[in-house]
C-alpha positions in Angstrom: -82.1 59.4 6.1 -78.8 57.5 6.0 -78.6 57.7 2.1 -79.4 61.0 2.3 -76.7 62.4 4.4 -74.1 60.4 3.2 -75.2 62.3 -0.4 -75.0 65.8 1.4 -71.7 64.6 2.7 -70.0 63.4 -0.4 -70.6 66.6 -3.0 -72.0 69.8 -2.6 -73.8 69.6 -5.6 -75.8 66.8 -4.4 -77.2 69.2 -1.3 -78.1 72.0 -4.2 -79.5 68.9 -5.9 -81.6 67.5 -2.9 -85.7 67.5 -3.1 -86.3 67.1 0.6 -85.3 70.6 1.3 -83.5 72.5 4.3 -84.6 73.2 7.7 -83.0 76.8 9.2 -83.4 76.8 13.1 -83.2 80.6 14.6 -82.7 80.9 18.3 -83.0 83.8 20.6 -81.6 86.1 18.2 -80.8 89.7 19.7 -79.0 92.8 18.2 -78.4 96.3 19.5 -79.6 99.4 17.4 -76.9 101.2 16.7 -78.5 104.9 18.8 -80.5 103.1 21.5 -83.0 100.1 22.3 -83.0 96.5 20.3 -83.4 95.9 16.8 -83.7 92.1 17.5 -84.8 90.5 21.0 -84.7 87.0 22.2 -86.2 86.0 18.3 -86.6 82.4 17.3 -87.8 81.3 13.6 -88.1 78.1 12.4 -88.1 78.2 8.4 -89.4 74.1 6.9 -89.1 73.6 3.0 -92.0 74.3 1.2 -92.9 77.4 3.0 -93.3 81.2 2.5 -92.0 83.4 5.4 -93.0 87.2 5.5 -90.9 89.1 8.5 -93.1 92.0 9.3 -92.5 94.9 11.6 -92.9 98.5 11.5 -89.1 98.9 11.7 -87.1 98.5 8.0 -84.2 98.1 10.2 -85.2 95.1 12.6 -86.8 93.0 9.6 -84.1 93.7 7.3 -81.2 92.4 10.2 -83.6 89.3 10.9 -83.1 88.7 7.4 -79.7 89.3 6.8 -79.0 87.2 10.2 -81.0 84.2 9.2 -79.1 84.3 5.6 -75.6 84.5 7.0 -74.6 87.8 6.5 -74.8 89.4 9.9 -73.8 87.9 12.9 -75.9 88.6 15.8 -74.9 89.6 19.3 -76.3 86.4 20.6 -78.3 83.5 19.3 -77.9 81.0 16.9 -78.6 80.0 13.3 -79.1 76.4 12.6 -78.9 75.1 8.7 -79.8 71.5 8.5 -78.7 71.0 11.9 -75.1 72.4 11.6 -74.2 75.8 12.7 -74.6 78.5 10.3 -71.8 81.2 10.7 -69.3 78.4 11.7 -70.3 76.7 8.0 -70.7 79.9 6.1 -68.6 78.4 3.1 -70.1 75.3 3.1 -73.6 76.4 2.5 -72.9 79.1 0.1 -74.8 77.7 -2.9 -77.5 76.5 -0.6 -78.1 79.8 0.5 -79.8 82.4 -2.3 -80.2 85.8 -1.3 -81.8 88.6 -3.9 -81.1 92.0 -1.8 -83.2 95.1 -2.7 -81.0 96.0 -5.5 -79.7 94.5 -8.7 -77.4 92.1 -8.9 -77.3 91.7 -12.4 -76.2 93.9 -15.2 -79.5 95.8 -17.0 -76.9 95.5 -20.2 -77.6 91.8 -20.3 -80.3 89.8 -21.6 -81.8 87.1 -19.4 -80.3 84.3 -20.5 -76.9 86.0 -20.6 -77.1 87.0 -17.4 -77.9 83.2 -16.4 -75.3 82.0 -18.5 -72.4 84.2 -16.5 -74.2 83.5 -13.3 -74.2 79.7 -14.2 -70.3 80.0 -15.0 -69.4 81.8 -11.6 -71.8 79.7 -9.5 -72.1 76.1 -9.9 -68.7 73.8 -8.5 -66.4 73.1 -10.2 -66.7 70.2 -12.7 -70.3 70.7 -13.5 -70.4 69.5 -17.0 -71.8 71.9 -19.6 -74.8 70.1 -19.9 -76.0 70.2 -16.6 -75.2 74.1 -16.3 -77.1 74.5 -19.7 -80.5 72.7 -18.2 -80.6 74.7 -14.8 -80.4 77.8 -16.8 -83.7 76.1 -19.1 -85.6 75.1 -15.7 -84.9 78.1 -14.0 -86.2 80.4 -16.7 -88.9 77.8 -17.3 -89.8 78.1 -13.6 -89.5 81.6 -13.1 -91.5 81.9 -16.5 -89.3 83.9 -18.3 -89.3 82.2 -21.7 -90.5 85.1 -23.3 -88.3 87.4 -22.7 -85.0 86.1 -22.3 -83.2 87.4 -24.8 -84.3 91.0 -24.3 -81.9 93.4 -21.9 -83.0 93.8 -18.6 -83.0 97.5 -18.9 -85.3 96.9 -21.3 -87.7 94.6 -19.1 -90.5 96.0 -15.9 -89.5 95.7 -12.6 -91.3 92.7 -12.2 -89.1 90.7 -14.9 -86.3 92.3 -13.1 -86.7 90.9 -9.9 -87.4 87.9 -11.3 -84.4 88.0 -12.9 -82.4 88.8 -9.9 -84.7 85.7 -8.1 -83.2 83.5 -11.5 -79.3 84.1 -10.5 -79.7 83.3 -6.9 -82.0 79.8 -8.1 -79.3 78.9 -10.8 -77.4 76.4 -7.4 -80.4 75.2 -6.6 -80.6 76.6 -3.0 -82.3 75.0 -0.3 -83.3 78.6 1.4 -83.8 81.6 -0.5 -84.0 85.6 1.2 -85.6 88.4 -0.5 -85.3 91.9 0.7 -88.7 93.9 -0.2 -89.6 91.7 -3.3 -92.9 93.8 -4.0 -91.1 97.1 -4.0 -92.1 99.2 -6.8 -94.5 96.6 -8.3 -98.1 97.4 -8.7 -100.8 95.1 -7.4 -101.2 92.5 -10.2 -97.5 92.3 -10.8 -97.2 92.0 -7.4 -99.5 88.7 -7.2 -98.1 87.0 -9.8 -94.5 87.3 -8.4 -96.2 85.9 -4.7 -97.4 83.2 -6.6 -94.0 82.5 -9.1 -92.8 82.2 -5.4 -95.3 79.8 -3.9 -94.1 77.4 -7.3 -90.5 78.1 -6.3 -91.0 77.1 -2.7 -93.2 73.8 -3.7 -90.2 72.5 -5.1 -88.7 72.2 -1.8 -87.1 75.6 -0.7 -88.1 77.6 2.1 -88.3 81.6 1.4 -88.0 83.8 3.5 -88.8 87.6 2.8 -89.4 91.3 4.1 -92.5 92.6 4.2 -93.8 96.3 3.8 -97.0 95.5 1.4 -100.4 93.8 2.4 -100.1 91.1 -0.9 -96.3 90.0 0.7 -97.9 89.3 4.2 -101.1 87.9 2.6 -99.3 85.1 0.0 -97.3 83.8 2.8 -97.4 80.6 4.7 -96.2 82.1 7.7 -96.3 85.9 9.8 -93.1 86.6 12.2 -94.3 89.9 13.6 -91.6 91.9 15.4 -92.4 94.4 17.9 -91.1 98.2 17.6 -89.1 96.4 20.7 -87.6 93.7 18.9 -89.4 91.3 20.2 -90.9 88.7 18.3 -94.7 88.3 18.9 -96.5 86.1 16.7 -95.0 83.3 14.4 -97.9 81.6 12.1 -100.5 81.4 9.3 -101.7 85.0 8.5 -105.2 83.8 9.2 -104.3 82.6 12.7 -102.9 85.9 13.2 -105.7 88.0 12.8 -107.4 85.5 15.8 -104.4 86.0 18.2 -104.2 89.8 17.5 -108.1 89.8 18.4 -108.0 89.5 21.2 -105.4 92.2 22.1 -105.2 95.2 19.5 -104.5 98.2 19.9 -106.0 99.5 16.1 -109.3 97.5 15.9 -112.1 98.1 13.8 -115.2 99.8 14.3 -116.7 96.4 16.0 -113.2 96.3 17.9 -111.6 93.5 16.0 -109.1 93.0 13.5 -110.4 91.7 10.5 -107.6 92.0 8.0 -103.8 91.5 7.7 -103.6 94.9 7.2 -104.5 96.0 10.2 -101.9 94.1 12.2 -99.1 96.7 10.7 -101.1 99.5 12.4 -101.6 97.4 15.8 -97.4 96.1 16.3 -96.6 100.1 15.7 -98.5 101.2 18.6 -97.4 98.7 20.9 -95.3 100.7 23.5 -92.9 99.6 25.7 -94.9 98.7 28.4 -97.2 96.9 26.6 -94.4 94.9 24.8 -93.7 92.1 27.4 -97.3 91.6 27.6 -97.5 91.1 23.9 -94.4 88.0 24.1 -96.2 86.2 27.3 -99.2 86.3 26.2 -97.6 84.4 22.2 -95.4 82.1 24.0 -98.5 81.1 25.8 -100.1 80.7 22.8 -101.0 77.1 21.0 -99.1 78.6 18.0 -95.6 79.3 19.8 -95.8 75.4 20.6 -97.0 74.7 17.5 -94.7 76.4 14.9 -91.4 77.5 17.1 -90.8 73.9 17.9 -89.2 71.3 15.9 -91.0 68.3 17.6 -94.1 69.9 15.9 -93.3 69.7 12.4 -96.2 67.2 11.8 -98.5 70.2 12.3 -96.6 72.9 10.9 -98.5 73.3 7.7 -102.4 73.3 7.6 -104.2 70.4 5.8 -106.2 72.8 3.4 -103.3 74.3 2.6 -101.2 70.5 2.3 -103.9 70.0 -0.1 -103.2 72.1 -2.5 -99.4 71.9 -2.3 -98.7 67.9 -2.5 -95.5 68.7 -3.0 -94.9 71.1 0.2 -96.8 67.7 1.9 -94.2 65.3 0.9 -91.7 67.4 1.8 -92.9 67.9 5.0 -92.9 63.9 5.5 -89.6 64.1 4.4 -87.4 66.6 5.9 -83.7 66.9 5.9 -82.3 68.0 9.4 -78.8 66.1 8.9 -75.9 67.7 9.0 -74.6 69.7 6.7 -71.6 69.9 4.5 -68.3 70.8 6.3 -66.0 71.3 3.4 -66.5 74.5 1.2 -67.5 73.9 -2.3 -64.7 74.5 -5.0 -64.9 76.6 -7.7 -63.0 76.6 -11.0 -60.7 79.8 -11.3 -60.5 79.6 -15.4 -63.8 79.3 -15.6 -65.1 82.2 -13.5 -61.6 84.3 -15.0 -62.6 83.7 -18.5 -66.6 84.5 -17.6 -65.7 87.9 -16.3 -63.7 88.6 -18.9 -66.5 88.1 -21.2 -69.1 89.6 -19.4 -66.6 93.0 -19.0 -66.2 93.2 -22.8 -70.0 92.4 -23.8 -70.8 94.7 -20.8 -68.6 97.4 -22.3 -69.3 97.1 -25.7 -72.6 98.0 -24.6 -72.0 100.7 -22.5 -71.0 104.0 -25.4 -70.0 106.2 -22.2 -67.6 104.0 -20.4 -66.5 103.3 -23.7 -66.2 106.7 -25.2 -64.0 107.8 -21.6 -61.6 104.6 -22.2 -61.5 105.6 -26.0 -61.8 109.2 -26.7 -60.8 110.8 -23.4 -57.1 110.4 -24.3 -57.3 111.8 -27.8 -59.5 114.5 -26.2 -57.1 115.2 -23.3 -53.8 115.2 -25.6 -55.5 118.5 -26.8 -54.0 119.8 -23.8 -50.4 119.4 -25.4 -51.6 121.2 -28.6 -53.3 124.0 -26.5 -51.2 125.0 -24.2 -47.6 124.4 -25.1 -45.0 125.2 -28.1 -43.0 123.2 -30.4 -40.5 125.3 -29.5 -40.5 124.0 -26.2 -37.7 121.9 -25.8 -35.5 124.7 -28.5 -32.1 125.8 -27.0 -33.1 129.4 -28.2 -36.5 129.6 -28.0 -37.2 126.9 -25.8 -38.2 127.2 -22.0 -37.5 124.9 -19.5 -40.1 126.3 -17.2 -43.0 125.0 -19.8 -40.7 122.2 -20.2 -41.5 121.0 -16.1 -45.4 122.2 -16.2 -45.8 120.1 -19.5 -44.8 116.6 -17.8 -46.3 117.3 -14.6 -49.5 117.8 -16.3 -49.0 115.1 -18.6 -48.5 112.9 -15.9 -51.7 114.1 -14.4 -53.7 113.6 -17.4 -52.7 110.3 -18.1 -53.7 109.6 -14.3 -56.9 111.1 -14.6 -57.8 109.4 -17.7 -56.5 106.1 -16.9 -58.3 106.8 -14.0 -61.6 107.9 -14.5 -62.4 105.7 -17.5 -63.1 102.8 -14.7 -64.9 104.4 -12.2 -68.2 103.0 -14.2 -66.9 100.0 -14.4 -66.9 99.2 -10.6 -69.6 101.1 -9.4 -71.6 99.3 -11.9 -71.1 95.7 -10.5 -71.1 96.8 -7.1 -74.3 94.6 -6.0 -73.5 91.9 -8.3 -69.6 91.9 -7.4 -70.7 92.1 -3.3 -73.1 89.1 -4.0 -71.2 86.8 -6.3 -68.2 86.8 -3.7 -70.8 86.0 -0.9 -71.5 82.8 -3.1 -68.4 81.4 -5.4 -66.9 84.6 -6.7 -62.9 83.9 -5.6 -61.1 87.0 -5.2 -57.6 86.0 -7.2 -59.8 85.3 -10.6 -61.6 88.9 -10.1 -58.5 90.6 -9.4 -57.2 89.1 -13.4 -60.0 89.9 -15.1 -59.9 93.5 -13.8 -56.0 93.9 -14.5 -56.1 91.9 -17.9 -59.0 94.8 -19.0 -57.0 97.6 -17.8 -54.1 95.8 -19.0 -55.6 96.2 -22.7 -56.4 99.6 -22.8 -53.7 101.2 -20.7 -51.4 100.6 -23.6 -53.5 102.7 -26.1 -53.9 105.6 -23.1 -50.2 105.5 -23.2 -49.6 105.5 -26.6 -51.6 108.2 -28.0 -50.7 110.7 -24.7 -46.8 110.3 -25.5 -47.0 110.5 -28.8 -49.1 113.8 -29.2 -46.6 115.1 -26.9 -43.7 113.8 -28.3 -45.1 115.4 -31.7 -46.3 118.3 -30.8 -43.3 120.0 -29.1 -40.6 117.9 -30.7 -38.7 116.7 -27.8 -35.2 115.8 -28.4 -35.1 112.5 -27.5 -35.8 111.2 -30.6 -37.4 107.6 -31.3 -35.6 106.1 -28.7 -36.7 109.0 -26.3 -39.9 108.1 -27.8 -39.6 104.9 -26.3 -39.0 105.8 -23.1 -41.9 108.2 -23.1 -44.1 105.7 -23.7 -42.6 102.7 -21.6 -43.2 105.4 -18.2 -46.8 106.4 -19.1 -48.1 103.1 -19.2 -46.7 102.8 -15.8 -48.7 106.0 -14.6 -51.5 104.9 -16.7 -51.4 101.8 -14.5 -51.2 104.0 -11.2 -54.2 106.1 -12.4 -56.1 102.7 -13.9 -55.8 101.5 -10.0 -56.4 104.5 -8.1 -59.6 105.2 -10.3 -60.5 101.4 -9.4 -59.7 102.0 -6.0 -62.1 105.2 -5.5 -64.7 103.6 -6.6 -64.8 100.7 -4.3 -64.1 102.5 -1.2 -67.3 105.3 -2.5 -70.8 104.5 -3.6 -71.6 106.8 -6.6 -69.8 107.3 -9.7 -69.7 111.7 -8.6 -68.1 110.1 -5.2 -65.5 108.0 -6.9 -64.7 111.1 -9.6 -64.2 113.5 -6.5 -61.7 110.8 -4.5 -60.1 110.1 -7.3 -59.6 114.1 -7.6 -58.5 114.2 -4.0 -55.6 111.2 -5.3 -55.0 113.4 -8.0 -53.8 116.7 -6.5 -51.0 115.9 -4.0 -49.7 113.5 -7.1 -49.4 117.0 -9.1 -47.5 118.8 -5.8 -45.6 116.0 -4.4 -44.3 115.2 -8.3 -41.3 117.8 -7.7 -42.3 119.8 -11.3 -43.9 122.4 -9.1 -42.3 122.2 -6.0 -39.0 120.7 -6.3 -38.0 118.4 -4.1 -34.5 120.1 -2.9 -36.8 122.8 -1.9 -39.0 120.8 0.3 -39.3 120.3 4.2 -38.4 117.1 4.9 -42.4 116.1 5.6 -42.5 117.2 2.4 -39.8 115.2 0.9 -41.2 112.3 2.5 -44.2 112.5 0.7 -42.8 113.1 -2.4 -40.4 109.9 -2.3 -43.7 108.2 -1.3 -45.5 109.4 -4.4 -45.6 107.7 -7.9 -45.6 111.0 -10.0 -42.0 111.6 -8.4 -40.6 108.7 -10.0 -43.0 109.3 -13.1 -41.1 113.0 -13.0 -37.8 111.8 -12.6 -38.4 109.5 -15.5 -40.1 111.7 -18.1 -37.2 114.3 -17.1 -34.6 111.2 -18.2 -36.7 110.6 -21.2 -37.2 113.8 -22.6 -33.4 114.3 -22.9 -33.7 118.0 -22.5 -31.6 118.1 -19.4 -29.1 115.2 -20.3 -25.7 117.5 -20.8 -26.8 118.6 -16.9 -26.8 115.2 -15.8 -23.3 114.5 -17.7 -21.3 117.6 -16.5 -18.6 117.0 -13.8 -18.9 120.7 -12.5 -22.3 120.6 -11.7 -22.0 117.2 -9.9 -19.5 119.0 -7.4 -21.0 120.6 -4.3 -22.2 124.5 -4.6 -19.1 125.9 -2.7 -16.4 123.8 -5.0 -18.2 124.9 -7.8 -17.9 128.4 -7.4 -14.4 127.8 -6.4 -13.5 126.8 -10.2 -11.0 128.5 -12.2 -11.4 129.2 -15.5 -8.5 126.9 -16.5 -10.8 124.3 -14.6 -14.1 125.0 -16.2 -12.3 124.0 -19.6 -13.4 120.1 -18.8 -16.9 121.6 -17.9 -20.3 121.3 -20.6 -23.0 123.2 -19.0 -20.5 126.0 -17.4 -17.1 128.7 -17.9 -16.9 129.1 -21.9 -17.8 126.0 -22.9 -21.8 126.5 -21.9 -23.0 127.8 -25.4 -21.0 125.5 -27.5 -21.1 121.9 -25.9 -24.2 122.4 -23.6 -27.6 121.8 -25.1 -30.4 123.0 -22.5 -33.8 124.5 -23.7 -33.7 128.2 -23.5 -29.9 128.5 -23.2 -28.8 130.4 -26.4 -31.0 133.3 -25.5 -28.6 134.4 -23.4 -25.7 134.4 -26.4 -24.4 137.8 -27.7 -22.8 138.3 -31.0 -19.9 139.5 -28.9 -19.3 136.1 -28.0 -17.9 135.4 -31.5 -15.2 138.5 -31.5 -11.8 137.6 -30.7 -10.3 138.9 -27.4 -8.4 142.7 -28.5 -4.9 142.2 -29.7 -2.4 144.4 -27.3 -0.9 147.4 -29.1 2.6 146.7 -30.0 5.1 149.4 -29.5 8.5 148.8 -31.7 11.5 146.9 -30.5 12.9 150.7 -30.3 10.3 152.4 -29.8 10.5 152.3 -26.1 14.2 153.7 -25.4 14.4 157.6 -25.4 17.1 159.1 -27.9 20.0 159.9 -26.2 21.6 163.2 -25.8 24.0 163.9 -28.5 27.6 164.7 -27.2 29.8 167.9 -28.2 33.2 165.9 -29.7 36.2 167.8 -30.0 36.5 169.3 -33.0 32.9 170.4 -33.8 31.9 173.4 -34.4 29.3 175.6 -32.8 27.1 175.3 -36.1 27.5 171.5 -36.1 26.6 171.1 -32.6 23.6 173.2 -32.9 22.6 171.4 -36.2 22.8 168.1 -33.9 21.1 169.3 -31.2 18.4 170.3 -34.0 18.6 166.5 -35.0 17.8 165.4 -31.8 15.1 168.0 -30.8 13.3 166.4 -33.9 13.8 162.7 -32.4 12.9 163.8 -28.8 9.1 164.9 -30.7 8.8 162.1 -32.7 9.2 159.7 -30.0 7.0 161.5 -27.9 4.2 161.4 -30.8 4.8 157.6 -31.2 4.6 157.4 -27.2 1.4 159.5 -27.4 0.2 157.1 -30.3 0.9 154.3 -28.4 -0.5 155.3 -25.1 -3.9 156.4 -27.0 -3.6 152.7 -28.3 -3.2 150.8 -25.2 -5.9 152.9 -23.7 -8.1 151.8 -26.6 -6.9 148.2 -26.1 -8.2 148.6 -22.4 -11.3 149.6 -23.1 -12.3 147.2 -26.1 -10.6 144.7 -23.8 -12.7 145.7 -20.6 -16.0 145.5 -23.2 -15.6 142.4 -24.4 -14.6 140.6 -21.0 -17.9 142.2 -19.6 -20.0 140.8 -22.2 -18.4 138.0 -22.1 -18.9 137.5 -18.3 -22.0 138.8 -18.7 -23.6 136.4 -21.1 -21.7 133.2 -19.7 -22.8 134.2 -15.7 -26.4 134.5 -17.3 -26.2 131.2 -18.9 -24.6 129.6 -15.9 -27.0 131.2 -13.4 -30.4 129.8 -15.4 -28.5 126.2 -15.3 -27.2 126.3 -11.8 -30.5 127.1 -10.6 -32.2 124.3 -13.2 -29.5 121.8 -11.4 -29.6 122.8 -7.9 -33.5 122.5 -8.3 -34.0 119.4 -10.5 -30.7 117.6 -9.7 -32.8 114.3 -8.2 -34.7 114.3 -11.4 -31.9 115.2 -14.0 -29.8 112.8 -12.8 -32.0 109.6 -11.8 -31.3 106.6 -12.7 -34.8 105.7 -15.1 -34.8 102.4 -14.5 -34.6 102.7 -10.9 -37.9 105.1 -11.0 -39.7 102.5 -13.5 -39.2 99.7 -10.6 -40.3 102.3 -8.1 -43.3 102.6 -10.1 -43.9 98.7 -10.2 -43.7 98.5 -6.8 -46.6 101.1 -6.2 -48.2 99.2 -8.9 -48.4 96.5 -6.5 -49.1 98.0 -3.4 -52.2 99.7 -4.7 -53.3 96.3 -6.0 -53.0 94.7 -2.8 -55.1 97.6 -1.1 -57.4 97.5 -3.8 -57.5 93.8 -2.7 -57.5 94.6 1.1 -60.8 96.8 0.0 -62.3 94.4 -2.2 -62.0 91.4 0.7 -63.0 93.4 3.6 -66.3 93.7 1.6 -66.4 89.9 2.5 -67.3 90.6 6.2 -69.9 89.7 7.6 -71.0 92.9 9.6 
């Protein structure tokens, strides 16, 4: 005994390794039911290596908890759980690998084959520094055992339920676990299958393991060692051979035969579900008056816990039961190797992939299938200062943004949702969190960039943004930033739903505020402050503000003094001012480069302003009067007076002339001022309102949004985290 516990002690791998076996204790076990009454009451359960438990009673609920409780992963409201004589839920970590557990569904991939499902499970299970060869033989003996030579290199989707669940049984025995739980092993099997897989059990538990299942079939409760009936109550009231059983529920059944006693295991199903309340303390007095409660729920009586018929034909279940192991158990946790279990998911992602067309058609095709949209919907014109619109401009990179979240996105929801039960098992045994975490970032991480590429590049084609390559550049540096957000809010709807159509709908519900809060539909100047809130909280803002940056189309905006100036100065500008302006005065249509601007040009623009008439140097002063001189004569006079007549008309003509020509002057002048005005207040209207609506994305600083980005990056990984872990709990 000394040798042995000093073994158990010293490595972990010695206790998986240990033939004498592990004795689990239960004691006065009780749980609530979650509406009313007990689903567990005052139950005690020894389990000795080399046996086969079935928990039987007509509740699914109470049998599964006993099981769960008994296994470590649901604490009860009282008792306690004894694992080779150490407390179970204060040592969970310690007896992880001594502990298998094969839940009622899969927890491995139907994409593998047997022995590749053994292999990963080998890799992610067994302590670190098992040498290769030792992992290689315990995937030999445990196929071997579980009789699975034939088949192990065939898929499991490919394989019966039978093979499956073997299968499933194979994962679990890989660390060589002292106590193995089964929920509902003969579910779905017929009657033959189901008897071989009882007796595949009975070789599994002969080599020194004690299992423990739950039973809902006649061949589950008939196969085993030992019966621990529960009451409708909760209350455990029998604990024994089958055979026993059907004496003790003789005597006191409420579904008996036509002769009035039970004379098959069947019938005690139908006698426990018509005990009533009443009748249910009577049931527990009269068992723990019973030789069997002294017998079996005590460890002083292990001598006699197994019948000598049945010693006989198990010699190994007899020497284990002359040599038990109920020292203490190990009270470090075992250590696992983060490379190796890193690099193991990593393969088993790609080969799981690779063989999985529709996950790998959505990571693949859905971008090329979604940059349609681009081709669909919008112009090459787009971003044109004549024909351009700046309206199309906004919608495109809001929904661009959307699409790459979606796809990012959605392409993983199948990925999670698929590994749930293995992912939720594998971290109950070795599976660390951090190495997970990788492996699920280093996929993503090597398809995001190909998501990114192909969106911003269609888009950058298709309606010929200005940026050029380097614009380009900066199209493509911000989408694999949202493709990252998407990637991790797709992950993240999956793990908090648990269907694929559940996850798809959350990750909807992510979706849609992303499109409002972006500030492309709703900008952000125009926003309540809840709303602006929001929106500074939300990564398609700063995926917005940076597209905006990276198209270029708004960039003159961004660089114009005028508009940087509040509303009221602006409009307070002269026109002797404006002349340092880009974007407004007379300067808008020739230094200002904004889609849709040069619509509002007129050919008038290109007249010169109307000359003012010119009227001569002497043109302006009336003849004078001419004077009578001494010495004229009457007919000279009048001949003068003649002369100056003529002048007086003359000048009145060219007055006339010149009055008509000045009053043309006006008029052209008063034209081409109003067109002028016209077509510049136009142009300055569409970009004032552009500014005053856009300002926080037209002039943001990018690299500012792209570290705004990295920081929800990591906040959705650590709640993606936070989710994951909390899945750890033991309920």
């Amino acid at each position: 005994m000394a040798t042995q516990q000093s073994r158990i002690a010293a490595s972990p791998l010695d206790l998986m390794s240990d033939k004498d076996g592990i004795l689990l204790e239960a004691q006065h076990l009780n749980l609530p039911g979650k509406k009313q009454g007990n689903l567990l009451q005052e139950v005690s359960i020894i389990a000795r290596p080399g046996e086969v438990i079935s928990l039987v009673s007509s509740i699914p609920e109470s049998r599964l908890a006993l099981l769960q409780i008994l296994a470590g992963l649901r604490r009860p409201a009282s008792g306690q759980v004894m694992v080779a004589g150490a407390e179970l839920y204060k040592n969970r970590k310690a007896f992880r690998i001594s502990i298998g557990y094969v839940p009622g569904e899969d927890i491995v991939h139907r994409d593998l084959t047997v022995v590749e499902a053994l292999r990963y499970s080998a890799s992610l299970r067994l302590p670190k520094g098992t040498p290769d060869t030792v992992r290689q033989k315990r995937i030999q003996d445990v196929i071997t055992d579980l009789e699975l030579s034939d088949v192990q290199n065939r898929r499991l989707s490919s394989l019966d339920a039978e093979l499956c669940k073997l299968t499933n049984l194979g994962v679990e025995l890989i660390t060589l676990p002292g106590l193995v739980f089964m929920e509902e092993p003969a579910a779905g099997l017929n009657p033959g299958a189901e008897n071989r897989l009882m007796k595949i059990l009975h070789k599994i538990a002969d080599q020194g393991r004690a299992i423990i299942l739950t039973a809902q079939s006649i061949s589950s409760v008939k196969f085993a060692d030992k019966l621990a009936v529960i009451l409708p109550q909760g209350q455990l009231c029998w604990f024994g051979p089958p055979g026993e059983a059907l004496g003790f529920f003789n005597s006191h059944s409420a579904a008996q035969n036509e002769n009035g006693k039970v004379t098959a295991t069947a019938e005690i199903f139908e006698t426990i579900d018509k005990v009533s309340q009443s009748q249910a303390q009577e049931w527990v007095e009269r068992f723990h008056s019973s030789k069997a409660y002294s017998q079996y729920l005590t460890s002083a009586a292990e001598k006699d816990s197994m019948s000598e018929p049945l010693l006989d034909e198990r010699p190994l279940a007899r020497r284990r039961k002359e040599n038990l192991n109920t020292g203490p158990a190990p009270l470090t946790a075992t250590k696992f190797s983060n490379v190796r279990q890193f690099f193991a998911l990593v393969s088993r992602s790609i080969k799981l992939l690779l063989r999985d067309p529709l996950s790998l058609a959505l990571l693949i095709g859905l971008p090329l299938l979604a940059s349609i949209a681009d081709i669909l919907f919008f112009e090459r014109t787009m971003y044109d200062p004549l024909l351009g619109d700046s309206t199309l401009v906004t919608s495109s990179l809001a929904m661009l943004i959307f699409v790459t979240m979606f796809v990012a996105g959605v392409g993983w929801i199948r990925d999670i949702r698929k590994e749930a039960g293995s992912f939720k098992r594998e971290r109950q045994v070795s599976l660390k969190l951090i190495p997970y975490l990788l492996s699920k970032f280093f996929l993503i991480g090597l398809f995001v960039p190909y998501q990114a590429f192909v969106l911003s590049t269609v888009h950058y084609l298709t309606v010929s943004a200005p940026g050029g390559l380097a614009g380009l550049g900066l199209f493509f540096a911000t989408l694999i930033l949202v493709a990252w957000c998407g990637a991790l809010l797709g992950i993240l709807s999956a793990a908090l739903t648990r269907s694929n159509s559940a996850a798809a709908l959350l990750l909807v519900l992510f979706l849609v505020p992303q499109l409002v809060f972006s500030g492309a539909i709703m900008p952000v100047p125009k926003m309540n402050f809840l709303g602006t809130v929001l929106a500074s909280l939300s990564p398609s803002r700063f995926a917005f503000d940076s597209l905006v940056v990276a198209s270029g189309h708004a960039k003159d905006l961004a660089n114009d003094i005028c508009l940087r100036q509040p509303p009221d100065q602006r409009q307070a500008l002269t026109e002797s001012q404006k002349q340092v302006c880009s974007c407004i005065g007379k300067n808008i249509f020739t230094r200002c480069s904004f889609p849709g601007i040069q619509r509002f040009f007129v050919s008038t623009l290109q007249l010169p302003e109307p000359v003012v008439p010119e009227y001569g140097s002497n043109a302006a002063r009336w003849p004078a009067q001419p004077p009578y001189e001494p010495g004229m004569t009457v007919e000279q006079y009048i001949e003068e007076v003649n002369a100056y007549t003529l002048d007086i008309e003359a000048h009145r003509q060219n007055l006339n002339s010149y009055i008509a020509n000045l009053r043309t002057y006006m008029e052209e002048l008063a034209a081409w001022e109003i067109m002028q005005n016209l077509a510049i207040g136009r142009a300055e209207s569409q970009i004032v309102s552009e500014y005053d609506r856009f300002w926080p994305s037209i002039t943001a600083n990018i690299t500012g949004r792209w570290l705004a980005l990295l920081v929800t990056i990591f906040i959705l990984i650590v709640i993606f985290a936070i989710v994951q872990k909390r899945k750890d709990a033991v309920v």
